[in-house]
PDB file of the backbone (N, CA, C, O) and the ligand in Angstrom, with CONECT records:
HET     ZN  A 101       1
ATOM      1  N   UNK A   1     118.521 109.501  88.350  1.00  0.00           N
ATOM      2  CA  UNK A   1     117.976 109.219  89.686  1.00  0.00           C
ATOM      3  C   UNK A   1     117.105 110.385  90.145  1.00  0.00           C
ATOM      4  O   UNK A   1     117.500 111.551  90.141  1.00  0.00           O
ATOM      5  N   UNK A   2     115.960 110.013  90.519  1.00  0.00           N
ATOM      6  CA  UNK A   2     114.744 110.953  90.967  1.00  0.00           C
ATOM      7  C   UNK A   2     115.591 111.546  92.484  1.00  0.00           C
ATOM      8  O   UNK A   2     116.638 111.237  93.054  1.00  0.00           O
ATOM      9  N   UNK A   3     114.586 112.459  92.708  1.00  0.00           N
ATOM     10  CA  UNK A   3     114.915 112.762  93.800  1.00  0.00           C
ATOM     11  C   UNK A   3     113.701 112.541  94.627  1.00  0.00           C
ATOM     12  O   UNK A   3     112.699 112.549  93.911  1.00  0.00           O
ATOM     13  N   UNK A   4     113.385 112.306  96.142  1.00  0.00           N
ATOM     14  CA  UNK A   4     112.161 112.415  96.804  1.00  0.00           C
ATOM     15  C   UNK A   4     110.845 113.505  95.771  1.00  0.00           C
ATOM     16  O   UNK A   4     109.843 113.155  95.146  1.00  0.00           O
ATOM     17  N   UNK A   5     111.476 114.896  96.006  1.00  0.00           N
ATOM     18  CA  UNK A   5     110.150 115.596  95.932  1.00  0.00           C
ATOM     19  C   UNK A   5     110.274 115.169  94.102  1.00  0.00           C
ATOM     20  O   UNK A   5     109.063 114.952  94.066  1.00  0.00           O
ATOM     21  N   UNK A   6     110.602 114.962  93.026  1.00  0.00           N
ATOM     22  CA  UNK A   6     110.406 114.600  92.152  1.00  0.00           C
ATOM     23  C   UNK A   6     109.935 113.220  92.036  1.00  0.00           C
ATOM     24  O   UNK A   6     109.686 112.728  90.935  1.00  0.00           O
ATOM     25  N   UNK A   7     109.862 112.863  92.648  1.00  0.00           N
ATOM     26  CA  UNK A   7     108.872 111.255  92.456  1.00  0.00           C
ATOM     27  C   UNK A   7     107.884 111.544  93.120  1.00  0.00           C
ATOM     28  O   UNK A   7     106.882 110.985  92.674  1.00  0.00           O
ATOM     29  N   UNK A   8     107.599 112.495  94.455  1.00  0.00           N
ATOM     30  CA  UNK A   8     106.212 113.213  94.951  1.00  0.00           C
ATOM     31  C   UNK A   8     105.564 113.933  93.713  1.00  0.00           C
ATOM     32  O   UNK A   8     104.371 113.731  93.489  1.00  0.00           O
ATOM     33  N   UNK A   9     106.368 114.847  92.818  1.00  0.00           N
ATOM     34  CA  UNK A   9     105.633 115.519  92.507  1.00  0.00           C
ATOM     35  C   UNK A   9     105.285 115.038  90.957  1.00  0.00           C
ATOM     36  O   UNK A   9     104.762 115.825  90.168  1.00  0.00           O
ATOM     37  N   UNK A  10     105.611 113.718  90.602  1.00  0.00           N
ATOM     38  CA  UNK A  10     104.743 113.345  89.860  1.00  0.00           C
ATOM     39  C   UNK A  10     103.257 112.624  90.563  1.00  0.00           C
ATOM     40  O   UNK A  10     102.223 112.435  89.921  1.00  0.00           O
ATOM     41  N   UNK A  11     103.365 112.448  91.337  1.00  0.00           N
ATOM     42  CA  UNK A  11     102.245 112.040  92.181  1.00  0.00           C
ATOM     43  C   UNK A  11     101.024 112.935  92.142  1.00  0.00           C
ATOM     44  O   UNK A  11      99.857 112.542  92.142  1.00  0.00           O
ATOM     45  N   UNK A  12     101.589 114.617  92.097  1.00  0.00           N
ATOM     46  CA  UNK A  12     100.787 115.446  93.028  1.00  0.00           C
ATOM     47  C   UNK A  12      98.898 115.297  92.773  1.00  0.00           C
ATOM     48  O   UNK A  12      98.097 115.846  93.528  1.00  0.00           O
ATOM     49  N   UNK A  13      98.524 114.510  91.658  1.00  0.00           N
ATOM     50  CA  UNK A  13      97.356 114.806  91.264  1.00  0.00           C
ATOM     51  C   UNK A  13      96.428 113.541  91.944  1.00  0.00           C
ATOM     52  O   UNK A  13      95.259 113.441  91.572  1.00  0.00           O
ATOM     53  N   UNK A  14      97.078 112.389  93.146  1.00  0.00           N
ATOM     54  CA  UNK A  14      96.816 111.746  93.880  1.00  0.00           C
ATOM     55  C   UNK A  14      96.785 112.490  95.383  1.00  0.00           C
ATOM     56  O   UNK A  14      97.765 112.800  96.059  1.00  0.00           O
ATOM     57  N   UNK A  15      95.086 112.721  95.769  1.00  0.00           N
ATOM     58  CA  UNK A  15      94.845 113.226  97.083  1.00  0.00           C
ATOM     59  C   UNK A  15      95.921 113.607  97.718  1.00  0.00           C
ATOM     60  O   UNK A  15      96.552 114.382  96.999  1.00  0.00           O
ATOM     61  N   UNK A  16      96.609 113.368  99.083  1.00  0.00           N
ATOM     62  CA  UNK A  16      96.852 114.191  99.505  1.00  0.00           C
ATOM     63  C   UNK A  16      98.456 114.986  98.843  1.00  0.00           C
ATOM     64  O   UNK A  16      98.955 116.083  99.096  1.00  0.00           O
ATOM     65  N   UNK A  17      98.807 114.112  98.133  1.00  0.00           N
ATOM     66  CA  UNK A  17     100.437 114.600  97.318  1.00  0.00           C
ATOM     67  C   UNK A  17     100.286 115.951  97.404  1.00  0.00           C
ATOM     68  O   UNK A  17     100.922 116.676  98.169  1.00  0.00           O
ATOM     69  N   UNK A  18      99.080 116.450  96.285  1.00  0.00           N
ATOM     70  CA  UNK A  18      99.527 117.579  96.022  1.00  0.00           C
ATOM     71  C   UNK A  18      99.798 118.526  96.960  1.00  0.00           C
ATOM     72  O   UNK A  18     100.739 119.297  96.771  1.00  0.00           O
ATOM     73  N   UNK A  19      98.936 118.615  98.220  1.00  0.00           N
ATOM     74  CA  UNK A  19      99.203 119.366  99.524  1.00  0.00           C
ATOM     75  C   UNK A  19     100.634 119.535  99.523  1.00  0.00           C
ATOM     76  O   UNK A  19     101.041 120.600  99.059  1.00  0.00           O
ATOM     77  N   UNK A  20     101.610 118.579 100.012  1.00  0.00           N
ATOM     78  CA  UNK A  20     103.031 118.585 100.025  1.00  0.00           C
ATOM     79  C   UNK A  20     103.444 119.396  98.863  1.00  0.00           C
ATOM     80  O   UNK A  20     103.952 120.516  98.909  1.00  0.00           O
ATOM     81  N   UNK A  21     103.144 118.643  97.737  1.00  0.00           N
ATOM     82  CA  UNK A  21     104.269 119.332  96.606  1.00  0.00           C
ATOM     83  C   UNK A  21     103.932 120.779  96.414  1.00  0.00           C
ATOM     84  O   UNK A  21     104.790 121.546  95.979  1.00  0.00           O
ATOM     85  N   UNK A  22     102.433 121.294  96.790  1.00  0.00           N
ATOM     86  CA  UNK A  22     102.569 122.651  96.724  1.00  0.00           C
ATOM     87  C   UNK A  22     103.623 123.546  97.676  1.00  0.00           C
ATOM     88  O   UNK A  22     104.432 124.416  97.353  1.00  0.00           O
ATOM     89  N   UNK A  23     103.252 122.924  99.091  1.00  0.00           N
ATOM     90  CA  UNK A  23     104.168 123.339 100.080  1.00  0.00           C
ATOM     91  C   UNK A  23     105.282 123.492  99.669  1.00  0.00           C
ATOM     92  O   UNK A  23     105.768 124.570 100.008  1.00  0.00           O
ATOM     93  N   UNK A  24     106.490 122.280  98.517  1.00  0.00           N
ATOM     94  CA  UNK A  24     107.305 122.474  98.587  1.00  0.00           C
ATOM     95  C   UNK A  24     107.997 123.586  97.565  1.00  0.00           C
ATOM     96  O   UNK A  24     109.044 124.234  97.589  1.00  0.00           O
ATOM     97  N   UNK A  25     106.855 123.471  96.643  1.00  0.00           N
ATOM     98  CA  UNK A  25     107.173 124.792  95.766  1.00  0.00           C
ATOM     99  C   UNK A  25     106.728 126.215  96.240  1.00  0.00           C
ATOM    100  O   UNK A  25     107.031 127.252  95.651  1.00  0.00           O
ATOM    101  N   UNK A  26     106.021 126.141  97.303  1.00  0.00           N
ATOM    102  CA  UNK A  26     105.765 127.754  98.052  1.00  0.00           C
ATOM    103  C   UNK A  26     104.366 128.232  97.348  1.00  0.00           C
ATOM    104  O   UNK A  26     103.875 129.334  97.591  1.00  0.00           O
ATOM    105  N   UNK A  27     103.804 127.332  96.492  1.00  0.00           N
ATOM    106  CA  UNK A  27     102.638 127.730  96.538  1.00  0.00           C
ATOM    107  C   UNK A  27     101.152 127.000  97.780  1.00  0.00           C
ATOM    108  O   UNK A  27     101.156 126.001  98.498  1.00  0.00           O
ATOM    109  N   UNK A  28     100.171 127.966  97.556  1.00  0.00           N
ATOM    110  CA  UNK A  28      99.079 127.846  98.117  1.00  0.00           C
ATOM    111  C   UNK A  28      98.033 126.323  97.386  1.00  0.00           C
ATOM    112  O   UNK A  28      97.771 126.132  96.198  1.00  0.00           O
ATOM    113  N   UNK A  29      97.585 125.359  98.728  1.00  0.00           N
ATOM    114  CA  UNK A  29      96.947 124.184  98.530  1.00  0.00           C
ATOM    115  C   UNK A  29      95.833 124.349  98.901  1.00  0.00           C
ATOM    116  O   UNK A  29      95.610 125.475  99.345  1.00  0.00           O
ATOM    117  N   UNK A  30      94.722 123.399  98.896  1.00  0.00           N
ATOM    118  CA  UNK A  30      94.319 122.750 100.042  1.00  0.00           C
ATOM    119  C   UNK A  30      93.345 121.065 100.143  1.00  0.00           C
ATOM    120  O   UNK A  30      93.122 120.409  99.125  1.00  0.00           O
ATOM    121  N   UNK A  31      93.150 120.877 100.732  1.00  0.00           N
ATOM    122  CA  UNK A  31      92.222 119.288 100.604  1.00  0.00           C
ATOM    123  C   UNK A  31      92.055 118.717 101.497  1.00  0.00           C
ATOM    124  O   UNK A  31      93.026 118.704 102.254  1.00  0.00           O
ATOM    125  N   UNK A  32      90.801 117.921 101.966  1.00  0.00           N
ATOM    126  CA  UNK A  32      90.862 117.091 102.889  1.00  0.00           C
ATOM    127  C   UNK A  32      91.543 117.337 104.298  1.00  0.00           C
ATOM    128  O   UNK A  32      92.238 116.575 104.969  1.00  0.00           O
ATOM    129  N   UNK A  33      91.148 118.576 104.528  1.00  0.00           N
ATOM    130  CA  UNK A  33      91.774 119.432 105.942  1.00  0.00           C
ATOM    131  C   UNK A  33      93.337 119.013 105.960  1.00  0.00           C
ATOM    132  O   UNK A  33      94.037 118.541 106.856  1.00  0.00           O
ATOM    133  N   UNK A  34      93.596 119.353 104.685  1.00  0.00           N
ATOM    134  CA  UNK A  34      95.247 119.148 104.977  1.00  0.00           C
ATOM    135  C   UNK A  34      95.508 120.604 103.788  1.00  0.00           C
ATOM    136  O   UNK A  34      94.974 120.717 102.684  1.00  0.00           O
ATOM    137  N   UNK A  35      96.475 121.579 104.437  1.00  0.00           N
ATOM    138  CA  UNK A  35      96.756 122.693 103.270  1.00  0.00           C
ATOM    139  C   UNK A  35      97.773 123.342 103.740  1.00  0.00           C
ATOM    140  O   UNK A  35      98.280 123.121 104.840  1.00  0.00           O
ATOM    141  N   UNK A  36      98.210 124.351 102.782  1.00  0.00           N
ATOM    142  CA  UNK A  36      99.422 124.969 103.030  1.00  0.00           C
ATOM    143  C   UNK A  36      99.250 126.734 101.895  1.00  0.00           C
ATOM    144  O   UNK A  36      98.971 126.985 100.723  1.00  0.00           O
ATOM    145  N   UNK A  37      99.514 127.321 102.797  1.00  0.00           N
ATOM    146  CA  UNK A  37      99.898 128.912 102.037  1.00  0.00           C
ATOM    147  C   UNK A  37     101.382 129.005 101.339  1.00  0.00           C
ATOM    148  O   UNK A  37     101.848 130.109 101.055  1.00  0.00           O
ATOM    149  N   UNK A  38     102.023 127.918 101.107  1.00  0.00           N
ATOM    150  CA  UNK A  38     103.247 127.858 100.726  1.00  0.00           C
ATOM    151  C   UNK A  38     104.501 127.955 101.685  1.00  0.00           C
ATOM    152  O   UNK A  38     105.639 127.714 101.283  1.00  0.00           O
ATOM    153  N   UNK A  39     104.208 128.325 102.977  1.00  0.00           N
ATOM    154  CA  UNK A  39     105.251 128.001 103.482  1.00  0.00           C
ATOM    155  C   UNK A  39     104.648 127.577 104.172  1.00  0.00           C
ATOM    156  O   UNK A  39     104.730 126.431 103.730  1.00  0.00           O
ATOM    157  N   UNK A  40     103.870 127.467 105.189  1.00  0.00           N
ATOM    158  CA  UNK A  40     103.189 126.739 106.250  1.00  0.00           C
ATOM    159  C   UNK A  40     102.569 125.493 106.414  1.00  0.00           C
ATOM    160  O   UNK A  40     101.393 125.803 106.228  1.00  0.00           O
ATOM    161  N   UNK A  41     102.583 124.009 106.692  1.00  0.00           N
ATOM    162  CA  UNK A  41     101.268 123.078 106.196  1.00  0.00           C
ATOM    163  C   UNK A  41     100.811 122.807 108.011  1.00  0.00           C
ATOM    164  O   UNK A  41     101.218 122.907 109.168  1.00  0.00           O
ATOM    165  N   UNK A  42      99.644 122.394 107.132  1.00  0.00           N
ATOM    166  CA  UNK A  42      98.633 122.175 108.679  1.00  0.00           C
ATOM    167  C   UNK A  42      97.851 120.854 108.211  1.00  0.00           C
ATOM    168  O   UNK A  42      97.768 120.518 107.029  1.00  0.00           O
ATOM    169  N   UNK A  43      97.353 120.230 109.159  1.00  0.00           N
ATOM    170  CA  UNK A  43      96.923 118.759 108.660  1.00  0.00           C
ATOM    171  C   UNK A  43      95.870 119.186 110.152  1.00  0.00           C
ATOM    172  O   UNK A  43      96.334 119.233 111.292  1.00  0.00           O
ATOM    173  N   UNK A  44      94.442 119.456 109.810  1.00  0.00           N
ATOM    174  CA  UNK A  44      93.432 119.798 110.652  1.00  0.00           C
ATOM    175  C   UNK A  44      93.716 120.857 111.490  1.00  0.00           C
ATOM    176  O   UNK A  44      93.504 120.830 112.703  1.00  0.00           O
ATOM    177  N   UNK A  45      94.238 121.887 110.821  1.00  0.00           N
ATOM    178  CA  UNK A  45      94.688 123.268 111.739  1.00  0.00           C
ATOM    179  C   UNK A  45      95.787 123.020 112.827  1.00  0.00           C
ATOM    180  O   UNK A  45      95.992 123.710 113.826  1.00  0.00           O
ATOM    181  N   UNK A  46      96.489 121.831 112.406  1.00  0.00           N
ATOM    182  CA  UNK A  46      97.795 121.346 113.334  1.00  0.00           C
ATOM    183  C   UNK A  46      99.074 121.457 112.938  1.00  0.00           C
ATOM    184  O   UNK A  46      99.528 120.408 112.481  1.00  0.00           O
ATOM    185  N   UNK A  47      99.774 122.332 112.958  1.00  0.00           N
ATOM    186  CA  UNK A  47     100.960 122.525 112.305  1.00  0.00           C
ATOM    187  C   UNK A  47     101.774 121.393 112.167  1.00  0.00           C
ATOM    188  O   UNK A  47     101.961 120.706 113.171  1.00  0.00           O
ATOM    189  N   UNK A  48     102.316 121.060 111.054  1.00  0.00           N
ATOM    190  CA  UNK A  48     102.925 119.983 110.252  1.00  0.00           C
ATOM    191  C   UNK A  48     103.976 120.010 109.741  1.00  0.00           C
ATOM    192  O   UNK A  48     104.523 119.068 109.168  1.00  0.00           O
ATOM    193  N   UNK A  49     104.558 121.553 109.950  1.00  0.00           N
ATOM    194  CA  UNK A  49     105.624 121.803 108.600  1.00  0.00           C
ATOM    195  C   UNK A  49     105.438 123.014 108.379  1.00  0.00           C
ATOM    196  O   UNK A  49     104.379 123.640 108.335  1.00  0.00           O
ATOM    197  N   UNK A  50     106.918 123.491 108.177  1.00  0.00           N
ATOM    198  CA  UNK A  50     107.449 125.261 108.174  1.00  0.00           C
ATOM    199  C   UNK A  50     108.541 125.899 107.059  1.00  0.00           C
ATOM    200  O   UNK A  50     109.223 125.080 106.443  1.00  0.00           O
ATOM    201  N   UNK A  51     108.627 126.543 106.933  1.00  0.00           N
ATOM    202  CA  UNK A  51     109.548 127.085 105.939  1.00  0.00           C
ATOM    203  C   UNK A  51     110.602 127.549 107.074  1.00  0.00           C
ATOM    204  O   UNK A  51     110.270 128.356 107.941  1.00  0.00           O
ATOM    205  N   UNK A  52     111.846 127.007 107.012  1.00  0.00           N
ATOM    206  CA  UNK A  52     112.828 128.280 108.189  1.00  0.00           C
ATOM    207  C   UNK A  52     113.109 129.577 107.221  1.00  0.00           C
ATOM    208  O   UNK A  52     112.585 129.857 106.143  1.00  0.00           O
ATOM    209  N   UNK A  53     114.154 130.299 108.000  1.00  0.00           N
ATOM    210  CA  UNK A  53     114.408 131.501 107.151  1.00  0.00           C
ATOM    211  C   UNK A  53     115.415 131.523 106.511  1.00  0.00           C
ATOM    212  O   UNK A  53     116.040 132.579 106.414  1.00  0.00           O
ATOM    213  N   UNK A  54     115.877 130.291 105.858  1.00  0.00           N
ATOM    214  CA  UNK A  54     116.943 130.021 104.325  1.00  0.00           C
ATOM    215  C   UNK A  54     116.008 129.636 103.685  1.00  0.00           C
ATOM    216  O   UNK A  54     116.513 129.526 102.568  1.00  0.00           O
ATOM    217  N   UNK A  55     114.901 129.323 103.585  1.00  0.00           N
ATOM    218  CA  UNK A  55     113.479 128.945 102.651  1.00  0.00           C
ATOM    219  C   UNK A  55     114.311 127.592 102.907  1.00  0.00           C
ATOM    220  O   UNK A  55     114.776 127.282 101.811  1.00  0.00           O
ATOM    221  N   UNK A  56     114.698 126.659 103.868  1.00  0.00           N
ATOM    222  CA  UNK A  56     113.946 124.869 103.825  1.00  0.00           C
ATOM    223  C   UNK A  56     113.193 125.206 104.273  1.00  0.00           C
ATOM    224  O   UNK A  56     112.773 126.177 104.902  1.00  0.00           O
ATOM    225  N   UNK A  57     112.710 123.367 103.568  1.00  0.00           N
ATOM    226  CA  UNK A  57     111.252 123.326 104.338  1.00  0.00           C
ATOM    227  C   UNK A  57     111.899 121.968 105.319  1.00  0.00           C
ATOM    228  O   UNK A  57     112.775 121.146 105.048  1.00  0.00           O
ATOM    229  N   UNK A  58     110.932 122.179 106.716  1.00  0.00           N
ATOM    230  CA  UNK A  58     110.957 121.396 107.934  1.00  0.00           C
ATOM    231  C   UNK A  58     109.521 120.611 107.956  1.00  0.00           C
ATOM    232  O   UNK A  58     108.595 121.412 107.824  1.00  0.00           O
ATOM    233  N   UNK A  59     109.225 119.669 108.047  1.00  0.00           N
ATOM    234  CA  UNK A  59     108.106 118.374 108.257  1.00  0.00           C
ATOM    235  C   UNK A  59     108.474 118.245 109.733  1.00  0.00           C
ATOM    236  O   UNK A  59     109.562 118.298 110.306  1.00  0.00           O
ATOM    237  N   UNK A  60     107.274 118.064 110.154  1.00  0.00           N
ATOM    238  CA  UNK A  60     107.574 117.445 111.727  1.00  0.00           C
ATOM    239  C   UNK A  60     106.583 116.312 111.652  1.00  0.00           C
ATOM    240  O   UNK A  60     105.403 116.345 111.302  1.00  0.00           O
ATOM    241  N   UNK A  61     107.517 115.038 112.166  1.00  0.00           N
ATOM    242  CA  UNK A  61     107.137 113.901 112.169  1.00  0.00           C
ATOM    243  C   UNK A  61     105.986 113.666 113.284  1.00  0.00           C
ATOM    244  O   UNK A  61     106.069 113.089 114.368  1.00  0.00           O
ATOM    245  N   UNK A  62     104.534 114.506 112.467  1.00  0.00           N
ATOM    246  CA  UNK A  62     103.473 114.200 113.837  1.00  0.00           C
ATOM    247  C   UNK A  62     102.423 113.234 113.701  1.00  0.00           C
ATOM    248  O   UNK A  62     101.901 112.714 112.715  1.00  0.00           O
ATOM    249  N   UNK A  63     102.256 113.132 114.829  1.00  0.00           N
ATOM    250  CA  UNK A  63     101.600 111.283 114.871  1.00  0.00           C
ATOM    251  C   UNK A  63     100.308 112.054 116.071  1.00  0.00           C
ATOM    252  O   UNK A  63     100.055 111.607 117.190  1.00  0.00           O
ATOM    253  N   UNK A  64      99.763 113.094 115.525  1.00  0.00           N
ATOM    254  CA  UNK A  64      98.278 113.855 116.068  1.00  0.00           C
ATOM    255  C   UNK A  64      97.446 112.485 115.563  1.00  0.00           C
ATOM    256  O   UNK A  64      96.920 112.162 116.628  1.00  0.00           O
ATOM    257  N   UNK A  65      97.106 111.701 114.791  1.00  0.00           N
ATOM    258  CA  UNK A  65      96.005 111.210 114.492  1.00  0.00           C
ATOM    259  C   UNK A  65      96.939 110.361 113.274  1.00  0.00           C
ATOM    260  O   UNK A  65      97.985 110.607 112.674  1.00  0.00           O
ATOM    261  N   UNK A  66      96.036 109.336 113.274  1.00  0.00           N
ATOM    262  CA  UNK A  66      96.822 108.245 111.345  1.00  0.00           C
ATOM    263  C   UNK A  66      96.244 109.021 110.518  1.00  0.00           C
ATOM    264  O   UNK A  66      97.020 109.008 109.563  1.00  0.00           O
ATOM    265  N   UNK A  67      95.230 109.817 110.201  1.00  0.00           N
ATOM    266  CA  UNK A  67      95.212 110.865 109.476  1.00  0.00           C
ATOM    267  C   UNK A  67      96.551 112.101 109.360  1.00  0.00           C
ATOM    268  O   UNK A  67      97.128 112.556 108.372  1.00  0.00           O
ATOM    269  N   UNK A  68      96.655 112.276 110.306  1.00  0.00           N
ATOM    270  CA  UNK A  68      97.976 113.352 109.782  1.00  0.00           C
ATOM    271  C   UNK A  68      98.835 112.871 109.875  1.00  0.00           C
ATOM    272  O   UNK A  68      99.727 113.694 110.085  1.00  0.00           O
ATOM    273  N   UNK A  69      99.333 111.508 109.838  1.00  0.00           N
ATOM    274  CA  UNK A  69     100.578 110.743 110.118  1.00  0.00           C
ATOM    275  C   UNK A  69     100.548 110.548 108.420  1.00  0.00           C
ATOM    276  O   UNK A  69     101.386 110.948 107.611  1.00  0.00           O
ATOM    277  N   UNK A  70      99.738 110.063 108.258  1.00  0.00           N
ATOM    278  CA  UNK A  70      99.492 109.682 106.550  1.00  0.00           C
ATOM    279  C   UNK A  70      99.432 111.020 105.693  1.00  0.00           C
ATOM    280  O   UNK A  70      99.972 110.858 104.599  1.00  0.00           O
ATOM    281  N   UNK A  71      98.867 112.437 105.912  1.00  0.00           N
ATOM    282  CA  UNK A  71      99.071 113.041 105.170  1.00  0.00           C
ATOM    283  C   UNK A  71     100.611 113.745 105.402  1.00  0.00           C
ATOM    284  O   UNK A  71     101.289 113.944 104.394  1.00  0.00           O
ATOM    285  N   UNK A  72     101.033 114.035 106.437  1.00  0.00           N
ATOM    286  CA  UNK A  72     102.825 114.795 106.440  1.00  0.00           C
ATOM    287  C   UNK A  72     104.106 113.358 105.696  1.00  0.00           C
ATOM    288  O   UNK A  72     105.308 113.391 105.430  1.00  0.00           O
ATOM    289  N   UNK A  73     102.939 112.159 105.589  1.00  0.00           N
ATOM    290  CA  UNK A  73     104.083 111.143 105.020  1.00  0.00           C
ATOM    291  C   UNK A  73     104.970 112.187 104.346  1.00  0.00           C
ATOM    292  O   UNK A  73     105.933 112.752 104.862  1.00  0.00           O
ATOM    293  N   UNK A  74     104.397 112.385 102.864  1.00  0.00           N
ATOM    294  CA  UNK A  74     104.737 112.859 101.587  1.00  0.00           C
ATOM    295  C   UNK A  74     105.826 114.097 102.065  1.00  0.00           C
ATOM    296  O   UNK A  74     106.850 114.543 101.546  1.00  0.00           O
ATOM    297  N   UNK A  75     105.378 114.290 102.815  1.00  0.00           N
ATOM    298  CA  UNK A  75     106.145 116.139 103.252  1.00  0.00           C
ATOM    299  C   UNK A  75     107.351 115.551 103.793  1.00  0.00           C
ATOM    300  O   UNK A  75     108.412 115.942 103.306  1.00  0.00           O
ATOM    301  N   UNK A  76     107.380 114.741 104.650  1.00  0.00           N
ATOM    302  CA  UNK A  76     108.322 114.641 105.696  1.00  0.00           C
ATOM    303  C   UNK A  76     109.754 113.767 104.570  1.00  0.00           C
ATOM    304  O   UNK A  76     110.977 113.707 104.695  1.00  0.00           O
ATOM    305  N   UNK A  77     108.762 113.214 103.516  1.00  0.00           N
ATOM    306  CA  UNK A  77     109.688 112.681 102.195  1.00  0.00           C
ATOM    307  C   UNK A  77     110.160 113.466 101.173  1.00  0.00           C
ATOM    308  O   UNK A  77     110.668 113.023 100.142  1.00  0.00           O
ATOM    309  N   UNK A  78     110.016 114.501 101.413  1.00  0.00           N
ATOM    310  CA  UNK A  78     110.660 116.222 100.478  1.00  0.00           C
ATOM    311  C   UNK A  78     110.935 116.914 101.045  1.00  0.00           C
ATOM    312  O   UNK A  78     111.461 117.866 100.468  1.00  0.00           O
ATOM    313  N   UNK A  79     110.825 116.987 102.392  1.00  0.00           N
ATOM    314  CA  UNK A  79     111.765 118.299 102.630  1.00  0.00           C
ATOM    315  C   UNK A  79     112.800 118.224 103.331  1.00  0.00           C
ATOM    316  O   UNK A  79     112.987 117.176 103.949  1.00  0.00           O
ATOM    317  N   UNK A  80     113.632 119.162 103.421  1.00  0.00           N
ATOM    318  CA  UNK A  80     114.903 119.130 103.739  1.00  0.00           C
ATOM    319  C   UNK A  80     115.406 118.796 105.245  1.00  0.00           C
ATOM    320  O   UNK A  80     116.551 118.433 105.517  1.00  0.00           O
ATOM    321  N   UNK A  81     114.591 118.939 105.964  1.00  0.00           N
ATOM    322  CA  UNK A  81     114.984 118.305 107.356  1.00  0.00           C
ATOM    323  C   UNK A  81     113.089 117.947 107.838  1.00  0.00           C
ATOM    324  O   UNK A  81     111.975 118.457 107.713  1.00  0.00           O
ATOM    325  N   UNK A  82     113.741 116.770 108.409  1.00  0.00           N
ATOM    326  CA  UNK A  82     112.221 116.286 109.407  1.00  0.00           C
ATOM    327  C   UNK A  82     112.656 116.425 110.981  1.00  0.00           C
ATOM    328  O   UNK A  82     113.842 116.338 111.299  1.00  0.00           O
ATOM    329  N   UNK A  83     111.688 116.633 111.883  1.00  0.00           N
ATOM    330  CA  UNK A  83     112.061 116.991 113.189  1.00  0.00           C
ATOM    331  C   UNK A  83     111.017 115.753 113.838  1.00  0.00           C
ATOM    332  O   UNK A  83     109.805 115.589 113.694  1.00  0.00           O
ATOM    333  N   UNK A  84     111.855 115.115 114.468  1.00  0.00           N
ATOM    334  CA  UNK A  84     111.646 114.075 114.722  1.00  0.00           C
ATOM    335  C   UNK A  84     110.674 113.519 116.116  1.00  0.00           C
ATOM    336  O   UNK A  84     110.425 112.353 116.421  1.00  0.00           O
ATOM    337  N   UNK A  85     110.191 114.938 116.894  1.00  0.00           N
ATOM    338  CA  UNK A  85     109.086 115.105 118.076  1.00  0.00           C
ATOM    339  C   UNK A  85     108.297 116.037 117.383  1.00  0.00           C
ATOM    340  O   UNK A  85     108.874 117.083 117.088  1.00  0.00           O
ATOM    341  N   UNK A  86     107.042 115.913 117.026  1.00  0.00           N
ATOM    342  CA  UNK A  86     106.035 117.212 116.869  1.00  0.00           C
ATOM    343  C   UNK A  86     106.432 118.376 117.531  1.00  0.00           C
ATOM    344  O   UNK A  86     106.748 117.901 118.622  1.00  0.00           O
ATOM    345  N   UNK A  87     106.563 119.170 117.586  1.00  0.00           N
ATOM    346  CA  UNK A  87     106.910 120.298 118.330  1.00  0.00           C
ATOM    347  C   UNK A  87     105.393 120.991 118.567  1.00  0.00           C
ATOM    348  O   UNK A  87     105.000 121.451 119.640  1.00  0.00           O
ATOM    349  N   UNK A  88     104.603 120.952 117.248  1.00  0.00           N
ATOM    350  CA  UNK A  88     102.915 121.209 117.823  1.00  0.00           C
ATOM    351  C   UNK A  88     102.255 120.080 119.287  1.00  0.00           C
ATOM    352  O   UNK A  88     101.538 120.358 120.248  1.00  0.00           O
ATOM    353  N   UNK A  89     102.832 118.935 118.900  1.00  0.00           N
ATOM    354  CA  UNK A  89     101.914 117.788 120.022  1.00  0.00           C
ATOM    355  C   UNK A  89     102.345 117.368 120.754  1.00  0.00           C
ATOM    356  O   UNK A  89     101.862 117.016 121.830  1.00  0.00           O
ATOM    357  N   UNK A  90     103.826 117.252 120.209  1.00  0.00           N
ATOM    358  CA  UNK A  90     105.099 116.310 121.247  1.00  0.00           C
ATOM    359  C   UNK A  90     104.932 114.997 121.313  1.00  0.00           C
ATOM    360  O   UNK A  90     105.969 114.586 121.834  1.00  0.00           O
ATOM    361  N   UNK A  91     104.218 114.072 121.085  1.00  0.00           N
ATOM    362  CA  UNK A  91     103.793 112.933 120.779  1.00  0.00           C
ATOM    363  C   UNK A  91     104.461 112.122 119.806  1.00  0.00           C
ATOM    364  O   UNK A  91     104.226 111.988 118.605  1.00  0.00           O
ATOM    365  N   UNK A  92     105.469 111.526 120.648  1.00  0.00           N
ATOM    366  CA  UNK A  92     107.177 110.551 120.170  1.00  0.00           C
ATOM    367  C   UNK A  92     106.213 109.089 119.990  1.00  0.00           C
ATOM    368  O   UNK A  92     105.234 108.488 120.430  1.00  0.00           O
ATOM    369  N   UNK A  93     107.344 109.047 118.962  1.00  0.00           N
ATOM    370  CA  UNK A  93     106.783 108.115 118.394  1.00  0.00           C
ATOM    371  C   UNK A  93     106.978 106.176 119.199  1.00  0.00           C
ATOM    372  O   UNK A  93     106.427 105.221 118.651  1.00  0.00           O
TER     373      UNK A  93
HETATM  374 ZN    ZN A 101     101.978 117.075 115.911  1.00  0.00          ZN2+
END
């Protein structure tokens, strides 16, 4: 049985995947104004997703635009907790 980020990260070489799966391995992305320095992702300079300080990673379920709703999909499907109000936009779903 796969796990989320292992069925992402056979994906990663489909647009925006790889963004996520880099995030989740802590390396540096980027594409289609969606990227990440490995712990950080941003989807148009909008924070998306964080590393806390046990190294998870946190997705925040943000609904800024169907563009970044569609690119944090993948993220918010690998990492270890999703936060369920943007905390960048606040914009409930
Ligand atoms: Zn947001």
């Amino acid at each position: 049985m796969k796990t989320p980020y292992q069925e992402w990260a056979g994906a990663r070489a489909e647009g925006r995947y790889f963004v996520a799966v880099a995030w989740m391995e802590g390396s540096r992305a980027a594409g289609s104004n969606f990227r990440t320095d490995g712990r950080t992702l941003w989807s148009y300079g909008h924070v998306v997703g964080i590393t806390d300080s046990d190294d998870r990673k946190v997705a925040y379920n943000c609904l800024y635009s169907v563009t970044t709703a569609k690119q944090v999909g993948p993220a918010k499907a690998m990492a270890h907790e999703v936060i369920r109000v943007c905390p960048s936009c606040r914009r409930t779903p």
